[in-house]
C-alpha positions as CSV (number, residue, x, y, z in Angstrom):
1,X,12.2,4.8,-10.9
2,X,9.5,2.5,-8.6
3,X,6.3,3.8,-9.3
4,X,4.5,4.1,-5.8
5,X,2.8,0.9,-5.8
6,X,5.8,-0.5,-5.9
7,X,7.8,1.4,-3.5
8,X,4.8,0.6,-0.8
9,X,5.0,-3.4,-1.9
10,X,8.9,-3.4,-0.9
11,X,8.6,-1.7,2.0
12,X,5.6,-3.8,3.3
13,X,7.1,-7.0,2.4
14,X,10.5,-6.1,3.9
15,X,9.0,-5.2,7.1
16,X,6.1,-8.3,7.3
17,X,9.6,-10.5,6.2
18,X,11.1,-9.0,9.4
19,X,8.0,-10.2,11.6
20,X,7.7,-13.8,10.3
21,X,11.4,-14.4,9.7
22,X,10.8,-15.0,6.1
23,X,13.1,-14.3,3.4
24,X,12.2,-11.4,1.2
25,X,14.0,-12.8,-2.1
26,X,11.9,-16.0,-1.8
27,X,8.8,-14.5,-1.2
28,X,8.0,-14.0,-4.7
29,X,7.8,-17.8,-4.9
30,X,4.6,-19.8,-5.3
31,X,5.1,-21.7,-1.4
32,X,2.8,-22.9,1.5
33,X,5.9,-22.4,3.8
34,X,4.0,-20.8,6.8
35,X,6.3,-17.4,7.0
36,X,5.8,-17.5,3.4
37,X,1.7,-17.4,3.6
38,X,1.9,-15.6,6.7
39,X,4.3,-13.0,5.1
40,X,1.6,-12.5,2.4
41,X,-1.9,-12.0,4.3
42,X,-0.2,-9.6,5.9
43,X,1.2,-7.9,2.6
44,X,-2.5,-8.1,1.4
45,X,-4.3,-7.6,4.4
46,X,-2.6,-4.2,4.3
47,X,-2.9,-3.1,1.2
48,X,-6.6,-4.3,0.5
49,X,-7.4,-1.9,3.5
50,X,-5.0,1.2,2.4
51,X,-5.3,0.7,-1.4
52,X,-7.8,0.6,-4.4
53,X,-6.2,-2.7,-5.8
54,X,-9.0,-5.2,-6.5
55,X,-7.9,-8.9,-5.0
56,X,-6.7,-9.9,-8.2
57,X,-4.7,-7.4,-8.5
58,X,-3.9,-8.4,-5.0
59,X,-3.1,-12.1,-6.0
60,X,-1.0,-10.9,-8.6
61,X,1.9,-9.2,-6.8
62,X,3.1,-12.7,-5.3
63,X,3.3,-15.6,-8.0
64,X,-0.1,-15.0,-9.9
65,X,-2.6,-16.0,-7.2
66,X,-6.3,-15.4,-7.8
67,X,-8.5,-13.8,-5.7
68,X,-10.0,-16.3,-3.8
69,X,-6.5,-17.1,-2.7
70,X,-6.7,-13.3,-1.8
71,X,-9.8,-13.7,0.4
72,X,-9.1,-16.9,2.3
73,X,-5.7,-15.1,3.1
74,X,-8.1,-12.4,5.1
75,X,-9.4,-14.9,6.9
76,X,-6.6,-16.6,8.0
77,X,-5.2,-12.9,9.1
78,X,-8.4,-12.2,10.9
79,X,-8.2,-15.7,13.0
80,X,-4.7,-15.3,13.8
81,X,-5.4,-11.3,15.3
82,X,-8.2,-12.9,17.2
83,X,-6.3,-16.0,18.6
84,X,-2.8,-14.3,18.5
85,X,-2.3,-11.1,20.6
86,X,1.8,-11.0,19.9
87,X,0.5,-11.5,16.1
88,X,-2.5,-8.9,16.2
89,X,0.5,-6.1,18.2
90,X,3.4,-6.5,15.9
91,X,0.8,-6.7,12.8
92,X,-0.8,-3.4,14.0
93,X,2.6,-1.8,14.8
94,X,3.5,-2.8,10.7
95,X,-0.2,-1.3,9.8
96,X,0.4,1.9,11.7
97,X,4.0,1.9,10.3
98,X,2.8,2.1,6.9
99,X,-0.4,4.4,7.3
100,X,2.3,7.1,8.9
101,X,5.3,6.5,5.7
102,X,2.6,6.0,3.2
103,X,-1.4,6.7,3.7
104,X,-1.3,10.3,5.3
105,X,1.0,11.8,2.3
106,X,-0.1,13.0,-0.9
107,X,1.3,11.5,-3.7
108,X,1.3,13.9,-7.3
109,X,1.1,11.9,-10.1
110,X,2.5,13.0,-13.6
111,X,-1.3,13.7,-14.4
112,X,-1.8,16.1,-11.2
113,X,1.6,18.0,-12.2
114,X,0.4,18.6,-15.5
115,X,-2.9,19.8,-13.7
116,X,-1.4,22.3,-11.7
117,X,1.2,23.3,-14.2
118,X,-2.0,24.4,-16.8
119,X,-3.4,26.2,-13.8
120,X,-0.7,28.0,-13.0
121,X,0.1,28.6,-16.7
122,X,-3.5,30.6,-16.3
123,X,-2.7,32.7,-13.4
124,X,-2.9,36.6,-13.6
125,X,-1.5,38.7,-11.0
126,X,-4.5,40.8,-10.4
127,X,-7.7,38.9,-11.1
128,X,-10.1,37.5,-8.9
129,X,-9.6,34.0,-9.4
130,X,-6.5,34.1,-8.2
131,X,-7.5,33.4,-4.8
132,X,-9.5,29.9,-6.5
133,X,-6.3,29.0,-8.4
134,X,-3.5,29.1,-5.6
135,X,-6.7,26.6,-3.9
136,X,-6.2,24.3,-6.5
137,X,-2.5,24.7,-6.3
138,X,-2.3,24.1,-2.5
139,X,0.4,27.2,-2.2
């Protein structure tokens, strides 16, 4: 099973792939090919702003690059929203996309079921803290 990294790094690149005509099995490769770069910024554009990945964690979801490669693909985003208005609209339709299939849900990890299972392990019918453990169960 994808962990949800993963499952958020297909779906962005499938969808920026769409937008810059690229082909998502190549992208992978280390290319200047503009739909290639272009495909990327927007891959790591996204998830810099949405994520906790560090740029060279960044860098190393597409052929190893570092993080300055990381940071001079911002820039290269940010010039094309500002020069570009059919780039900055399709680009913010793809951000939007993913903030509504990805950002605004919860995710559990393994750690947070194992959280709430010892919680609820501790429930009594009855007691007072009842009312503090179904809070930290979300029922």
């Amino acid at each position: 099973m994808e962990n949800c990294i993963e499952v958020r790094l297909n779906w962005l690149i499938r969808r920026a792939c769409e937008f810059t005509r690229a082909d998502p099995d190549k992208i992978q490769m280390k290319t200047r090919k503009r739909e290639y770069v272009y495909t990327r910024d927007i891959v790591w554009f996204i998830l810099k702003k949405h994520t906790e990945l560090s740029l060279g964690k960044l860098g190393q979801l597409f052929a190893d690059y570092d993080h300055a490669t990381v940071l001079n693909a911002k820039k290269v985003y940010q010039n094309l929203c500002d020069t570009d208005r059919t780039w900055k609209i399709e680009v913010d339709a793809i951000e939007k996309e993913f903030i509504k299939k990805f950002v605004n849900k919860k995710d559990e990890t393994d750690e947070a079921i194992a959280i709430k299972s010892e919680i609820w392990n501790e429930y009594e019918p009855g007691s007072r803290t009842n009312v503090e453990m179904l809070r930290l169960l979300r029922v």
